[in-house]
C-alpha positions in Angstrom: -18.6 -7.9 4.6 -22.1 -8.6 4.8 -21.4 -10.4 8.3 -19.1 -7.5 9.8 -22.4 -5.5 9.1 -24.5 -8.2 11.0 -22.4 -8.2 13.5 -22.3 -4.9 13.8 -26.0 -4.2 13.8 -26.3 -7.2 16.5 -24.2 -5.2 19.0 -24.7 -2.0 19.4 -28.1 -1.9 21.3 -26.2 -4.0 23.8 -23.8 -1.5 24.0 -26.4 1.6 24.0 -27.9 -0.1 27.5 -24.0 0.5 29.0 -23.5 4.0 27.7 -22.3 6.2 30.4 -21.2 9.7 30.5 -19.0 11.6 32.4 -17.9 15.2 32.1 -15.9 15.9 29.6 -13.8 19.2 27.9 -16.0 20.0 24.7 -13.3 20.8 22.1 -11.6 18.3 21.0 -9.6 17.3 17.6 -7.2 15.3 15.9 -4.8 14.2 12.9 -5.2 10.1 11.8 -3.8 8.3 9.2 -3.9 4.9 7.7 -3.9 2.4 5.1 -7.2 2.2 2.2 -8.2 -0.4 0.1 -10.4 -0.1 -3.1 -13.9 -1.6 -2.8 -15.5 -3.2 -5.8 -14.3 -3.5 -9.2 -13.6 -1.1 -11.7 -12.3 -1.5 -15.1 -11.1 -4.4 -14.5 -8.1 -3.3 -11.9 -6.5 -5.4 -9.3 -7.0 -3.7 -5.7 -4.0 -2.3 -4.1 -3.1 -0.6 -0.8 -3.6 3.3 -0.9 -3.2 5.7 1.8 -6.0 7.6 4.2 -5.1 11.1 5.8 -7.5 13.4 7.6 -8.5 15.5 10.6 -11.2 16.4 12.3 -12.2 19.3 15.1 -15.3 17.7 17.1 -17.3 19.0 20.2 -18.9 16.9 22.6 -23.0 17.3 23.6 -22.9 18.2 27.1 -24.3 15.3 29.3 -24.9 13.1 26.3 -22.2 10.3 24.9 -22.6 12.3 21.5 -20.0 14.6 19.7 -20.3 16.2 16.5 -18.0 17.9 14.3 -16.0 19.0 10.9 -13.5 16.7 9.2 -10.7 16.6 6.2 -10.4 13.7 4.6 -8.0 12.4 1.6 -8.5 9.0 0.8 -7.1 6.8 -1.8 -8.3 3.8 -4.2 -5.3 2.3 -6.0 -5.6 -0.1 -8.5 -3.5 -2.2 -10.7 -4.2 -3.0 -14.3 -2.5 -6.0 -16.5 -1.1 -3.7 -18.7 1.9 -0.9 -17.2 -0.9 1.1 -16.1 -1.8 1.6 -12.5 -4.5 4.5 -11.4 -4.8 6.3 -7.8 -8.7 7.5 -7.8 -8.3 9.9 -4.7 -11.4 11.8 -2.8 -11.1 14.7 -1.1 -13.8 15.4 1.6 -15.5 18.2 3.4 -18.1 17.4 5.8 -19.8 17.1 8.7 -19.5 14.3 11.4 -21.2 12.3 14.3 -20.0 9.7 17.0 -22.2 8.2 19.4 -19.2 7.3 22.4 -20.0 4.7 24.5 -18.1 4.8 27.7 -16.9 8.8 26.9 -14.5 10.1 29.4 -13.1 6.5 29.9 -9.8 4.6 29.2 -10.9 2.3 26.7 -14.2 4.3 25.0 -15.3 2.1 21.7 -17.2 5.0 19.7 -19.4 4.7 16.1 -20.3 7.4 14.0 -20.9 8.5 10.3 -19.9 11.6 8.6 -21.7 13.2 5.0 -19.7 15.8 2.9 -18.9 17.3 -0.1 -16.0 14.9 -2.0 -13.8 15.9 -5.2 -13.1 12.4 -6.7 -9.9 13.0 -9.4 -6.9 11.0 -10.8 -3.4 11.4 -9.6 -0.3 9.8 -10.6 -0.8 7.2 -13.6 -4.3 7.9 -15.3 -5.9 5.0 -17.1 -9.4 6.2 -17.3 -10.4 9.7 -16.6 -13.6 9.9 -14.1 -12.9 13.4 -12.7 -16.0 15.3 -10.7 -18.0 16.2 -7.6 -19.8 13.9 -4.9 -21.3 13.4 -1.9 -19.4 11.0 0.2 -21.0 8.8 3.1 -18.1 7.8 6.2 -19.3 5.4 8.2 -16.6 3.9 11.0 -16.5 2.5 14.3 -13.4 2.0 16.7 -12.0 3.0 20.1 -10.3 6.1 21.4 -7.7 4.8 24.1 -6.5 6.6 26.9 -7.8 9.6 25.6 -5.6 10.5 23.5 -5.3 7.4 20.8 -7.7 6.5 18.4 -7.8 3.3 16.6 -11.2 3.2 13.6 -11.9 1.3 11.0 -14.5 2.4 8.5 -15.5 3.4 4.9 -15.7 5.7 2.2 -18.5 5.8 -0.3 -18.5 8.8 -2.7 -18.9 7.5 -6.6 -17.8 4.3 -8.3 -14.5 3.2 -8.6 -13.4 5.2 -5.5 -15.0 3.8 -2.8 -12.6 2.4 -0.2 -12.6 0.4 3.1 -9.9 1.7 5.9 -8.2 1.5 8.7 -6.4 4.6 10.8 -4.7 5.6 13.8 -4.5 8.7 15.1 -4.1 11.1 18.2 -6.7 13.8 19.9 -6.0 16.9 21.0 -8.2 18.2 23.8 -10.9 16.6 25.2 -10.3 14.5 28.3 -12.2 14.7 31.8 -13.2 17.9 33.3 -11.9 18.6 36.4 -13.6 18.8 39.7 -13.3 22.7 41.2 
């Protein structure tokens, strides 16, 4: 994880020197959805797959490769314990995003970005420990929007122990696109 971050950190000022804009329509949304895993340990639980659902409603900075935004966000940490019991530690976040887009109006536009909100962290389905409550949650991701339309992220959640969660999503975005020339 540690080298993902490196990585990470090693290539976007590369990326900043490319960053081009072109006009695009301001509004623009869209639905995602994808696959979470747990990160760390808590209580002892084995990690298991758990589900990410959300949508956001952005509007892109005129002339700049930035967009900001509101997102929904559900995700979930599952986790399996030796005994029958298994425990779904769900957030639930309001909040406010970013992206920085680096080749915005394009076909293949990688984009990063980090969202802050307000998260309910609760227990649903089997209940092994009880860790109900208010949060703020951190989003980080990065990932590409293709054609336009398609948008492919990976990223994480961090909101309170033993619900933080790595993810993946795909989704679809309404709007947007290249302005036309009148």
């Amino acid at each position: 994880m540690k080298r993902l971050f490196f990585l990470l950190i090693l290539f976007l000022p590369i990326q900043i020197v490319y960053a081009q804009t072109r006009p695009v329509h301001q509004i623009e949304g869209g639905f995602y959805a994808g696959l979470s895993l747990p990160l760390g340990g808590y209580q002892g639980g084995k990690p298991d797959n758990g589900a990410k659902i959300g949508g956001e409603l952005r509007y892109n900075i005129n002339n700049t490769p930035w967009d900001s935004g509101i997102f929904l966000e559900i995700n979930s940490a599952q986790r399996n314990f030796d005994s029958e019991y298994s425990q779904n530690n769900r957030t639930s976040i309001i909040g406010i995003i970013g992206d920085y887009n680096f080749r915005q109006g394009t076909n293949f536009n990688p984009y990063a970005g980090i969202g802050v909100g307000l998260a309910w962290n609760d227990v649903v389905g089997g209940s092994y420990i009880e860790t109900n409550g208010w949060s703020i949650a951190f989003t980080p991701r990065v990932g590409v929007e293709l054609f336009r339309h398609i948008r492919l992220s990976c990223g994480a959640q961090f909101s309170r122990a033993g619900y933080n969660t790595f993810n993946v999503s795909f989704g679809f975005v309404i709007g947007g696109g290249l302005k036309h020339k009148k």
